[in-house]
N, C-alpha and C positions, 0 to 999 in steps of 0.2 A: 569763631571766625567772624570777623567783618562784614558788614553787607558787600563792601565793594571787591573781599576777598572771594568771597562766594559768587558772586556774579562773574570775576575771573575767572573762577575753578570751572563753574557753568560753560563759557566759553572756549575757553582751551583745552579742558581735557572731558568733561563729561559730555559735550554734543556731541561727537564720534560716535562713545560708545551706545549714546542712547537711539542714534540713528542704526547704527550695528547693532543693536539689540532687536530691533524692530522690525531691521532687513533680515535677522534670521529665524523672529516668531512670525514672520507673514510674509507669504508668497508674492504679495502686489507689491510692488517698488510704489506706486501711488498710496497703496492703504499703508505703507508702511511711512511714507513720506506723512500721513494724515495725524496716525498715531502718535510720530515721534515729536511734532508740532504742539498736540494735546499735554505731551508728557513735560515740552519747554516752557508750557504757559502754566502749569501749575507748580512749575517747581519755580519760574518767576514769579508767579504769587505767593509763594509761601518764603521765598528771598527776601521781597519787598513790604512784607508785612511784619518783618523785624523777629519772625520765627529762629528759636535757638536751632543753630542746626553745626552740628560739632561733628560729624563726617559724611561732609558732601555726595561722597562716592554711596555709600551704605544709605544716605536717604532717598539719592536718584534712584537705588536699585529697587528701594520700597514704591516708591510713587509710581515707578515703571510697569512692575507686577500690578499694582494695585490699579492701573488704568486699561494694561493687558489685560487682565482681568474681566474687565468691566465690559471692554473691547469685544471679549466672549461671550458674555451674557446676551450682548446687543444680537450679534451673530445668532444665538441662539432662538433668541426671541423671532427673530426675521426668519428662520427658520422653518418655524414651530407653524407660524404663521402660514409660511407658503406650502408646509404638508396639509395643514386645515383646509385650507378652500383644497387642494389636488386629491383627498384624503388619504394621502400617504402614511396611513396611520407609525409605521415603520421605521420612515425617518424621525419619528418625533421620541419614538423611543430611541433613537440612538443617540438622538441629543441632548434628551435629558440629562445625563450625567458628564457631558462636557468638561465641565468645570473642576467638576470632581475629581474625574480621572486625568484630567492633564496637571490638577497641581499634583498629583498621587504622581504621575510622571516627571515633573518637570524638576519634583525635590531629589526623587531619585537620581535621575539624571545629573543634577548639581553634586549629591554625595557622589554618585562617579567621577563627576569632573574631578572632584577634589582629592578623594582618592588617587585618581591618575597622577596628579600635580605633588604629592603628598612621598617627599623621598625617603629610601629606606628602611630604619630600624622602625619608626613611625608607622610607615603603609603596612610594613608585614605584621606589627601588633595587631593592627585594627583588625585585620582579614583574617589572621588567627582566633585573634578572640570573638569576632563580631559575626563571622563570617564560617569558619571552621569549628567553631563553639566550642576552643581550647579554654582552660584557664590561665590564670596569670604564672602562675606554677609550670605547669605544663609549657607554654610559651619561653617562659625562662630555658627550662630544660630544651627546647629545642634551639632557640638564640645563644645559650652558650649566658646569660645573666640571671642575676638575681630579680625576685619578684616584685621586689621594689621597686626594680630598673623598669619591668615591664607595665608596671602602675604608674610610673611618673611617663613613660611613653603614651599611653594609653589616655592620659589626661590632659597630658599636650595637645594630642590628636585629636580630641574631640573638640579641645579650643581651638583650633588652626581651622577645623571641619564649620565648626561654625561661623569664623569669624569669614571664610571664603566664600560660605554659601550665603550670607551679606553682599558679597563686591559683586558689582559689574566687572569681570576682567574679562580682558580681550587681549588674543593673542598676536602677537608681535611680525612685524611685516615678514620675517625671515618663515613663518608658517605657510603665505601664501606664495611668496616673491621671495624664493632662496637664491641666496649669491654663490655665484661660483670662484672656489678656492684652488690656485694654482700655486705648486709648491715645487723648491729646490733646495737644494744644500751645501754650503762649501765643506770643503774634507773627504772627508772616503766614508760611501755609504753603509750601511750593518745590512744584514739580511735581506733579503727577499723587496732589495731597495730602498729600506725605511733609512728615512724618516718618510719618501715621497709615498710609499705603497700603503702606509697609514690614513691618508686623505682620499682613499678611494670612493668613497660614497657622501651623496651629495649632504646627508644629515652630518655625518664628521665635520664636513666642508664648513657650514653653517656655527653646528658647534662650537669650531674654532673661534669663529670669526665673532660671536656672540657674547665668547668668552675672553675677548682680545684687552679690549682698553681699560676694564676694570676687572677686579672677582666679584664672580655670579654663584646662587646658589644652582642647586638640580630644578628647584621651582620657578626660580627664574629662566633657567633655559627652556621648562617647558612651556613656559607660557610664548618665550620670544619664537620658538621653534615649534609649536603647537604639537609635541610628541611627548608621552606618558613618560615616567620618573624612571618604570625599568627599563625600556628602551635605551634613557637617556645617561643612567647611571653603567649601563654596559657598554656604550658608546666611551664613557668617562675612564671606566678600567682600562683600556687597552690605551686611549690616548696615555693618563698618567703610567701607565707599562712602559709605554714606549717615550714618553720623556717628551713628549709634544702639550701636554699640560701640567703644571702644578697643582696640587692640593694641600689649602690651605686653613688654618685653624676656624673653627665657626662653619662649618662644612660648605667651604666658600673653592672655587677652584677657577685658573686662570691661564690661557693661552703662555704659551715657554719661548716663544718663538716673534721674529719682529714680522709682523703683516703691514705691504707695503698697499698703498692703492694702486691699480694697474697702469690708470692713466695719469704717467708720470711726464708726458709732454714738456710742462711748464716748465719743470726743473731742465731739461735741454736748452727751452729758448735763455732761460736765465744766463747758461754757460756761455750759451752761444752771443752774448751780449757782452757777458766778460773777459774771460780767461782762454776761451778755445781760437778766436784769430789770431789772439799773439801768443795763443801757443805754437798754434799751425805756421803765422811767419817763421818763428824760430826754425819749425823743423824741417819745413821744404827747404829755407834758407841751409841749413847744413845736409841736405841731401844734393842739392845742386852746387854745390861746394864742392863735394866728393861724386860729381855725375860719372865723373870716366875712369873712378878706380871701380865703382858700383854699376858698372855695365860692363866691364871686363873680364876675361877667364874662368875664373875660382867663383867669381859675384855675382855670373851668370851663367851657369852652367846651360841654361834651355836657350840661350840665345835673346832672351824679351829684349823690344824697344823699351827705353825709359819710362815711356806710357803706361806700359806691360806690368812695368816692375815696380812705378809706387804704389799700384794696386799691394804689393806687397809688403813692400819698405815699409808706408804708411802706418800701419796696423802693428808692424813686427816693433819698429820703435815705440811706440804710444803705448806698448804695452809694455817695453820693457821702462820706461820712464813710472806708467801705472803701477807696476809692481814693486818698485824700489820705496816709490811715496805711499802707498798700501801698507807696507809691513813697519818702514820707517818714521814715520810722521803721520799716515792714516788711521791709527788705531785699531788696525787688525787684528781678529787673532790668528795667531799662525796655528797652523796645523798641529804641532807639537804640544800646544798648549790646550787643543781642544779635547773636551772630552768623551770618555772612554764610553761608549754605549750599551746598558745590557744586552741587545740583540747585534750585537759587531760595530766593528766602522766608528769613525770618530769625525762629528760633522758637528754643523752649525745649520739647523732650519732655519730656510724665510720664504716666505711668501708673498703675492699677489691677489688683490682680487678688485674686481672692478668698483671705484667710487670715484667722480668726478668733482670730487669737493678741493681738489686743488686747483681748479680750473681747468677748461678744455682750451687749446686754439682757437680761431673759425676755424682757418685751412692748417692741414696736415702739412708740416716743410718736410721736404725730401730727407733731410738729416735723421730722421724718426722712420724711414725706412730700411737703415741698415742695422743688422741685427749683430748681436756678437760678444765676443767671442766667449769663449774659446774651448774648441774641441781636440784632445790627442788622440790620435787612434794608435786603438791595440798597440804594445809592443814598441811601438815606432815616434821618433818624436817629431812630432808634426800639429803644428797649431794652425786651425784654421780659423776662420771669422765667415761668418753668413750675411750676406747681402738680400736685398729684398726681395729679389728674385729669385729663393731659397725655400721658399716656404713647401708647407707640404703639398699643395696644390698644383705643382710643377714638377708631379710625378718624380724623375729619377732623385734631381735636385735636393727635395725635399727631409730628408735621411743619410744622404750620400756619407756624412762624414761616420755616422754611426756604422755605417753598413759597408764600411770597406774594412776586409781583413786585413789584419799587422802583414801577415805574410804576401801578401800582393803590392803593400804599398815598399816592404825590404828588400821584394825582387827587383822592383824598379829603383831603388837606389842604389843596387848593385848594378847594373843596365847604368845608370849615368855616371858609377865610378868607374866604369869600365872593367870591372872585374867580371862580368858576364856579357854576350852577343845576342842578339833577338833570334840569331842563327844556330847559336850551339846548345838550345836551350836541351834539357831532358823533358819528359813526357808530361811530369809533373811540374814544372818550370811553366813548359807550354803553357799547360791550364791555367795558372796562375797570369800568366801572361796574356791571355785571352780576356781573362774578366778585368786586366786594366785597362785592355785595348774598350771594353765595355763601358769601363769609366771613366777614360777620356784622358788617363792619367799619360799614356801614350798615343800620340795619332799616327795613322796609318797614310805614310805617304809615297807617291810614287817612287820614290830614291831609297825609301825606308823608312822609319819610324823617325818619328819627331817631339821629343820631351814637352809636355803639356803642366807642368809645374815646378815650384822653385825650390831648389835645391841648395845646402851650404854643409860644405868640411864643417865640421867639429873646429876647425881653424878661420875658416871665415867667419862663423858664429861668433866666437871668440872675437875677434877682431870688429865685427858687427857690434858687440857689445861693446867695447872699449870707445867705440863712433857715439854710440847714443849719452856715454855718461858722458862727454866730453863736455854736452850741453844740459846737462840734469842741473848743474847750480845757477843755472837762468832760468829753468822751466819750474825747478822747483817752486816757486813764489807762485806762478800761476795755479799749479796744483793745489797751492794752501788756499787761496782763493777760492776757489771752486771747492774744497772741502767742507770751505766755511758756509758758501751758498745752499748746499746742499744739507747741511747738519741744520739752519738754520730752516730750511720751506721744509724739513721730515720729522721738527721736535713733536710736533703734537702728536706723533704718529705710531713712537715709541715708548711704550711706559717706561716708568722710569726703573722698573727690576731689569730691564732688557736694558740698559745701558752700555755693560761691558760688550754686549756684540756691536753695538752701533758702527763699528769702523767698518764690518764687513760689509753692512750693508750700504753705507755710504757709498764705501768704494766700488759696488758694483754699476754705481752710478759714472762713476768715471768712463765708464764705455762711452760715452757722447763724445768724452777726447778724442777715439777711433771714427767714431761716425761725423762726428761736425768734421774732421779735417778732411775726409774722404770727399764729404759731401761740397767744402772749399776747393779740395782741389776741383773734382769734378767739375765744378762751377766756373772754374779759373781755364777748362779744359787743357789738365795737365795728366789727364785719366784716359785711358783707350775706353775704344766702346767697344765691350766683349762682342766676341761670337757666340751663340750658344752653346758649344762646346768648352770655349772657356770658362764659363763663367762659375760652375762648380769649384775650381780651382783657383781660381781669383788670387785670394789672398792666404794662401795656402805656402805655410812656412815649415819647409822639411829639414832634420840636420841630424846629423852623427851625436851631437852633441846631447846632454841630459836636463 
């Protein structure tokens, strides 16, 4: 290497570690700051005096020792000294073998590291032979190979053993500062929730995430994840079991799944600069078109002011517009085509986890507070969408749509077609009827019960639907737009084996079409301002229909 390349390597990668080296053979943050000063002016010296030096990293880790070292002696000495005048005769024996016994330590210790770091058929030769004082024969027989197999193992190991108790490594931020991995799925889940019940512990988490934008070896994830080879290889069986990792030739293995960063902010304001005003003109525009067929009879079964109901309308169109351009022109995959899972369910993993490398805002815009959609519950079809005042922290709120049974929310649609009385209920009706009265789903008014959500025949849906395509070949252009924006700020994000899912995950970005135009109406105030009883039910879309 170059003078000028080695002075580089000095600068950007080997001062860290020789400060970390220093901060973990000595307690003083000062002595440690003294020493690691000592170690930079010698390995400048030996840069600038045109010394051959053909791997930087393995000569820092020499000169390092070799002044730690020395570092000890001194200690020693000062020591030695201050038991002579005290005559601590005691200490002096203790210190004399200082030196001795901590390289006798400190080599051990490196064979451990290395050991740890050291995956599979490799680690269990060494500990068999070296360790459990099998032979090469024996080890065969227990491995299931020939003694060949276990000799050319065996020889690997001890090159890999040496050439690592050479490096300075240091292990990788995710060892001390783990990110956390939020995960879901489109399709229908397999077992016991997976794909998301896989991600339960914060090392998986990591794992993933470690293993995301390239293939990594088991030694590489220990080093980036500071956790030994079997830990991190049994971690690896169950991800690859469960189809959450790949493994790949060269005993290389890599994330299956697309990991988004969480703060996805910037791609909102993006939209919200493009394609979502003059989506939202469009669609207010043909909802106040048809204001007084869509607050009449059939369209309004609960009574709502206009206010009331594009809290509904809003979301129910945007989404059916969403889903046409998702399956059609977004590069989806549709359910049918997804696959089949050893443990059940046929889904599509993706993920979240915090990285600000897309950019943050200054301020949070209100549009980035509505959350959504979409949830059916049990049995019944009903789609709802979560507003920010949803979250789990507002107690009932928080769960509501998970935590309402199919059969409480079918009583009450039987209740608004009339085909049952709040009067003629049976015993078991009652109950059921009580725990709506709890969720607000009906209020209790002087005259009698009062419908608290939105309701459509199987016939108005229909005709609902028929309203929204009317304007899909105007809105469509904008959708393309906004696809495009969106595939373009998430390429880096997606390797390129994760390609074929790219539409799902695209599209789930589409949600800011619900939320920016919520957030214009509001703005426009063409939106009521809930009561807190409303607000669970907002935007909550019920119907006969499938």
């Amino acid at each position: 290497m170059t003078q000028q390349e080695l002075l580089s390597a000095l600068e950007s990668d080997l001062l860290p570690k020789i400060y970390g080296f220093c901060r973990m053979k000595l307690g003083s943050e000062a002595e440690a700051e003294d020493l690691a000063q000592e170690i930079c002016v010698e390995l400048l010296k030996a840069i600038r005096s045109g010394k051959e030096i053909e791997n930087p990293g393995a000569f820092a880790w020499s000169v390092s020792n070799h002044l730690f070292y020395n570092h000890l002696r001194k200690k020693k000495r000062l020591s030695a000294e201050y038991a002579s005048r005290t005559y601590l005769s005691e200490l002096v024996a203790s210190v004399e073998n200082t030196e001795e016994d901590y390289l006798q330590k400190e080599q051990t210790a490196l064979l451990r590291r290395e050991l740890a770091l050291m995956s599979g058929n490799y680690r269990k030769a060494v500990i068999l032979h070296y360790f459990d004082g099998l032979s090469c024969e024996e080890i065969g027989v227990r491995l299931g190979k020939t003694s060949g197999t276990v000799k050319w193992w065996l020889h690997d190991a001890r090159e890999a053993i040496k050439k690592g108790m050479e490096r300075m490594r240091t292990y990788g931020e995710k060892s001390y500062h783990p990110e956390t991995l939020y995960m879901a799925c489109t399709g229908m889940p397999g077992n016991d929730m997976e794909p998301i019940s896989l991600r339960k512990r914060k090392s998986t988490q990591n794992l993933l995430l470690a293993a995301y934008q390239k293939p990594v070896t088991v030694t590489q994830l220990c080093e980036e994840l500071g956790i030994s080879a079997p830990y991190i290889e049994d971690e690896l069986e169950e991800l690859v079991k469960g189809e959450l990792v790949r493994e790949l030739p060269g005993g290389k293995y890599q994330t299956d799944f697309v990991i988004l960063p969480n703060d996805r902010r910037i791609i909102g304001d993006k939209l919200m600069e493009k394609a979502i005003p003059a989506y939202y003109e469009k669609l207010i525009s043909l909802l106040e078109e048809h204001k007084e067929l869509l607050t009449q009879g059939a369209y309004n079964t609960p009574g709502f002011p206009w206010e009331r109901l594009l809290w509904v309308y809003i979301p129910w169109f945007a989404e059916l517009h969403i889903n046409r351009f998702r399956y059609e022109d977004g590069k989806s995959v549709k359910y049918a085509d997804m696959p089949i899972r050893p443990n059940g369910g046929k889904w599509i993993a993706f993920g979240y986890h915090e990285d600000h490398s897309l950019g943050t805002p200054e301020k949070k815009m209100p549009y980035h507070q509505f959350q959504g959609p979409v949830h059916k519950i049990d049995g019944v079809f009903a789609q709802g969408f979560y507003h920010h005042w949803c979250g789990t922290d507002k107690g009932l709120w928080g769960g509501i749509f998970f935590e309402t049974p199919g059969e409480v929310m079918a009583l009450c649609n039987r209740l608004v077609k009339g085909e049952l009385t709040a009067d003629t209920l049976c015993e078991e009706e009652k109950v059921l009827f009580a725990r709506a009265l709890e969720l607000y789903l009906f209020l209790k008014m002087e005259d009698g019960y009062l419908q608290n959500y939105y309701y459509a025949s199987r016939e108005v849906t229909e005709k609902l639907g028929d309203l929204a395509e009317s304007i899909y070949p105007a809105v469509r252009p904008l959708l393309e737009e906004a696809f495009s924006v969106m595939e373009k700020e998430l390429a880096d994000y997606i390797p390129a084996h994760l390609n074929w899912q790219k539409g799902n995950f695209i599209a789930m970005h589409f949600g800011y079409f619900t939320t920016g135009c919520l957030y214009l109406a509001e703005k426009a105030g063409k939106l009521s301002s809930p009561a807190e009883y409303e607000k669970p039910w907002l935007s909550l879309f019920v119907s006969d229909g499938e």
